[in-house]
N, C-alpha and C positions, 0 to 999 in steps of 0.2 A: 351330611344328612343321612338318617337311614332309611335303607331302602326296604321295603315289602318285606323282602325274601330275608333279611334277617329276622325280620320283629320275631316270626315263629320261635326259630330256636331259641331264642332270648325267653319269650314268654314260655318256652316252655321248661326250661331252667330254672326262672324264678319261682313258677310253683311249686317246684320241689327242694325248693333255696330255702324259703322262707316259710314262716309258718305258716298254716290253717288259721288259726284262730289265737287271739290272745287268752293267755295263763295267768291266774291271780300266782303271786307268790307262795300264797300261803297253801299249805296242803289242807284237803279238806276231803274225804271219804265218810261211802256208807258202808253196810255189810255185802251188801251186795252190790255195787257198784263202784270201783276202784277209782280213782283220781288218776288224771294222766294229763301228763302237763303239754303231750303234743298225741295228735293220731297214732303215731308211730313209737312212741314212748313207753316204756316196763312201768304198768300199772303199779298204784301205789294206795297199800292200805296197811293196817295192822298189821303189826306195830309199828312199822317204816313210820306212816304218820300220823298216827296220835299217841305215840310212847315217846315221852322224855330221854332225849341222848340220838337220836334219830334224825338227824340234823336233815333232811330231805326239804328241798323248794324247786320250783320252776323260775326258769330263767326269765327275760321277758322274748328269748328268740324261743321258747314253748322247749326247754331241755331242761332233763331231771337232771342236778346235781346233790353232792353231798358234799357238807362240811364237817371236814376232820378237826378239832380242835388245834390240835399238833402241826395239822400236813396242810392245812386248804383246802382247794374246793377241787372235786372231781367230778366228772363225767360219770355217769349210771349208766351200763350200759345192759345191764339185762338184773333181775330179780328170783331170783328161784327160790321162793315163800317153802315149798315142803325139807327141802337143803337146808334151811337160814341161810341163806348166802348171797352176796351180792359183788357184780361185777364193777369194776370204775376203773378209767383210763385218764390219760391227762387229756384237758383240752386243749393244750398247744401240740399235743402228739409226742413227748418229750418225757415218758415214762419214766425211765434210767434217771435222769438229772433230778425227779420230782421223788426217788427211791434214794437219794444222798441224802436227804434228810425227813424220810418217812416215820411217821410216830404214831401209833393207834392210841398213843394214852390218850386220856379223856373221853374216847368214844367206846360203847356198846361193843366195837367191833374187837376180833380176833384170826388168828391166821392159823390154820390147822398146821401145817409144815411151814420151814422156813431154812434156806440155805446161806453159807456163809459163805458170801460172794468177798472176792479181792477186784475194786477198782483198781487199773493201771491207766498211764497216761504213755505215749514213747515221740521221739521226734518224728515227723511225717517221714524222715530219710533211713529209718527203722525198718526190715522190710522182718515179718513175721509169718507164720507157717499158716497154710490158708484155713486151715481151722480155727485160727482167731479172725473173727472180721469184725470191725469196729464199729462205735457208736455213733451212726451220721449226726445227729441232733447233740453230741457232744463234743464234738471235730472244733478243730480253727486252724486258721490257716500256716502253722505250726506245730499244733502235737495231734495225735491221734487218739483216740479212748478206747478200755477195751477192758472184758470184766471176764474174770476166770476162779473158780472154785479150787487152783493148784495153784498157793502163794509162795512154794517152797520154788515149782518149777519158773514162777516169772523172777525171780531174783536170782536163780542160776542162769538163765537162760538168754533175760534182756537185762543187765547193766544199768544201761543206759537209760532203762525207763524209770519212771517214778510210781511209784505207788500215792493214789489219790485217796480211797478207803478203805476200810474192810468193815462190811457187815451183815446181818441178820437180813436178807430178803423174804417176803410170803412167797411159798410157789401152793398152787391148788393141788397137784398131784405128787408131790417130792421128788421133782423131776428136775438133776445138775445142771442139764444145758440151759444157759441163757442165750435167749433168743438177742441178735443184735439190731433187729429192728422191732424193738421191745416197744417202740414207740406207737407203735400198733395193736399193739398189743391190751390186754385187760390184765386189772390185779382181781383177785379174790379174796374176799374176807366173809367172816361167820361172825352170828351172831344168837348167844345160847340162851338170851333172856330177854323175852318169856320165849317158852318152849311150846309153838303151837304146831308141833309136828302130827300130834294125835289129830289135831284138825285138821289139818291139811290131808290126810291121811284117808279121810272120809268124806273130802270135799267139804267141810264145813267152814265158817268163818270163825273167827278167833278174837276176841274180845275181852275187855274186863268185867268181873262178874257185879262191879260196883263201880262206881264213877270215884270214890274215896278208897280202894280197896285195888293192891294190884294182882292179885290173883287174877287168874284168865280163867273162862271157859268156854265151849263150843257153844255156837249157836247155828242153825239151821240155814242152808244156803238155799237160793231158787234153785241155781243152777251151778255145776262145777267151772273151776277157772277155764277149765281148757276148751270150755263151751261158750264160755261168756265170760269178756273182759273190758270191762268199763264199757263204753257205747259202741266199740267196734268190736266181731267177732273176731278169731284169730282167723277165719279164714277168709274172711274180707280183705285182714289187714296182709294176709299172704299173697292174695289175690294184686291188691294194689303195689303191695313193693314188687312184685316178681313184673308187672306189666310198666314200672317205671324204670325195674333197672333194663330190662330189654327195650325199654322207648327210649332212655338216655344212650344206652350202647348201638344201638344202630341208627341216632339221630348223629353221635361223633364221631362214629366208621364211615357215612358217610360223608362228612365233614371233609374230612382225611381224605379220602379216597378222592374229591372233586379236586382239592389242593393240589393233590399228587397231581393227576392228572392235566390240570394246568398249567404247573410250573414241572415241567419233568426233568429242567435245565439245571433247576434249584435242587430237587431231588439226590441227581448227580453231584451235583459240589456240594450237599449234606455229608453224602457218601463218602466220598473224598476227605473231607474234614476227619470224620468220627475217625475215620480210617489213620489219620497221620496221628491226630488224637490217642489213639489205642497203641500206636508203637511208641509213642513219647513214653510212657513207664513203664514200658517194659527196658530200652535203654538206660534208662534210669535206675530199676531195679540192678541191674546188669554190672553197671559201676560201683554198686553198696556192697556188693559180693565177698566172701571171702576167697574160696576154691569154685574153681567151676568140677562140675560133675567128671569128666577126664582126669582131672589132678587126683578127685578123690578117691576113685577106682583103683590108683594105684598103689592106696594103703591096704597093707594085706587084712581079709576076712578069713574068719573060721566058721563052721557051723559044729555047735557043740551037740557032745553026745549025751550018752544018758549019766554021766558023771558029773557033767557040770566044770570039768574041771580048767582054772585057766593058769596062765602063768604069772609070775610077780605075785606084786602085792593086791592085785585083783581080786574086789569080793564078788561076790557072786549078785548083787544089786548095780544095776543099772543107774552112775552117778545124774545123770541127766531125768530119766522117767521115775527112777526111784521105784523099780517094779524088778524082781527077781527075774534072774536067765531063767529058761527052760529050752530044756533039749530039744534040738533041731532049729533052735533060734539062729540067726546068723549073727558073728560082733565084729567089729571091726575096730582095729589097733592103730592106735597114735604113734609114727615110726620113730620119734625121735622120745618117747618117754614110755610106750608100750601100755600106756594107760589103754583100755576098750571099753565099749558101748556099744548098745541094741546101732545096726546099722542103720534104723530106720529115725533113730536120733539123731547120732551122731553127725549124718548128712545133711539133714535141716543145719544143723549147729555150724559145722565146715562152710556152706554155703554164705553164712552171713558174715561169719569172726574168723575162719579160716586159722585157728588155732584151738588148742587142747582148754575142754571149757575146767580142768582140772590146774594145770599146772603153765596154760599158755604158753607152752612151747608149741611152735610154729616150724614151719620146712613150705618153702615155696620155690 
């Protein structure tokens, strides 16, 4: 049975679980009052919903989506009418995997930039440099995922791994780094037709000048969006998110904190766990190894001058980064074939394969 003292927190969960109020599916806007399929929801009007290709509805839990012809349905998660632009995320949280097979044909939409990502896959017993971190929502209990913009460097580099795709991602800013918990993350796309920037420009609403007829023109707003949006002001709706997420965060601190406090037995043998936990792979790391850090120290380094110059058949390119020496770099030489590399490679590389990523000769 429950008692008293939970109902609260329960009830107070569910009001912010569930909707306010039911959403018809259909979108339905005026000029001056936006559709919004929950309190909390990126207001939706022209052209979003009454322009053909615009695929925008309410869910029946009161959540804007869109439908991609191509890709499916995503999350809306914010509108920026003076931009054309619109944010969507997955709703299973699973970004990455929903971007292996992303298609904007059919739809209105477009992506200002776009970078050309290399899926890879590697076995979990793979240990890689901590600059790559993997894709949790792409993981199994066998290989690990992991996306990089240098296709030349994961096929010198991991073997072992497989290459899963390579392709065309939107970024909003044309920005290399992929986030690996993309899964949180928002896509952005644009959309260049109709063009009601001049509108937006002036605060006005943006419309068709004919109901037969797709020319657009301005028409007279009461008030600007940033004043008035749909039936709740934005700072109403600031007001209630900022007092729900500090009512949610200090109703589950306290939570926490009573738990703690009662079981402090339990606390400890949490403690103890995570603990044994934490050394378990790094031992594991430990045996994948190739050279530990002692061994490789003992290969001799140089630090080059303003010549550049090295001996053998050494170019003056970095086999591994594929980025030119520059003077006062440090390199360090493979003793048994004199092949070298930036030291700050070649050690990553030692560490895992513990041989020459050139010609695999090996000295242990």
């Amino acid at each position: 049975m429950i008692s008293s003292k939970h109902l609260f927190p329960l009830g107070f969960f569910l009001i912010f679980l569930f909707p306010l109020r039911h959403a018809s599916k259909k979108c339905s806007s005026s000029f001056y009052i936006p559709h919004r399929c929950g309190p909390l929801e990126a207001p939706i009007r022209f052209p979003l919903c009454d322009h053909a290709g615009f695929n925008l509805h309410c869910t029946d839990l009161n959540k804007t989506v869109l439908e991609l012809p191509m890709s499916g349905t995503f999350l809306v998660r914010n509108i920026d009418y003076y931009k054309q632009q619109i944010y969507i995320s997955d709703p299973e949280n699973c970004l990455a995997k929903r971007l292996l097979t992303f298609n904007m044909s059919g739809s209105p939409f477009s992506s200002r930039f776009s970078i050309f990502y290399t899926f890879f896959s590697c076995p979990n017993d793979v240990v890689l440099p901590f600059s790559y971190r993997s894709i949790p929502c792409l993981n199994n209990s066998t290989s690990s995922f992991y996306v990089t913009t240098n296709y030349a460097f994961v096929e010198i580099m991991f073997p072992s791994c497989q290459i899963v795709k390579r392709l065309h991602v939107p970024s909003p800013f044309g920005e290399i780094e992929f986030l690996s918990y993309v899964g949180n993350e928002s896509l952005m796309l644009e959309w260049l037709s109709p063009n009601c920037r001049s509108c937006e420009m002036e605060y006005l609403r943006c419309g068709f000048k004919k109901k037969s007829s797709l020319e657009v023109k301005c028409f007279g707003s009461k008030e600007p969006e940033h004043y008035l949006a749909g039936h709740l002001s934005s700072g109403v709706l600031a007001v209630i998110i900022s007092f729900s997420i500090i009512g949610a965060v200090t109703l589950f601190g306290t939570c926490i904190a009573i738990r703690v406090y009662n079981s402090p037995r339990r606390g400890h043998s949490a403690i103890a766990a995570a603990a044994t936990v934490w050394q378990q792979p790094r031992e594991v790391m430990a045996a994948v190894r190739g050279l530990d850090q002692s061994t490789i120290e003992t290969y001799k380094k140089v630090e080059l001058g303003q010549s550049r110059r090295l001996p053998g058949t050494n170019g003056i390119i970095c086999p591994i980064c594929l980025s030119e020496y520059a003077s006062k770099e440090t390199i360090r030489f493979m003793p048994e074939c004199d092949h070298c590399f930036h030291v700050e490679c070649i050690d990553v590389w030692l560490k895992i394969h513990g041989s020459c990523p050139l010609c695999r000769n090996s000295r242990k």
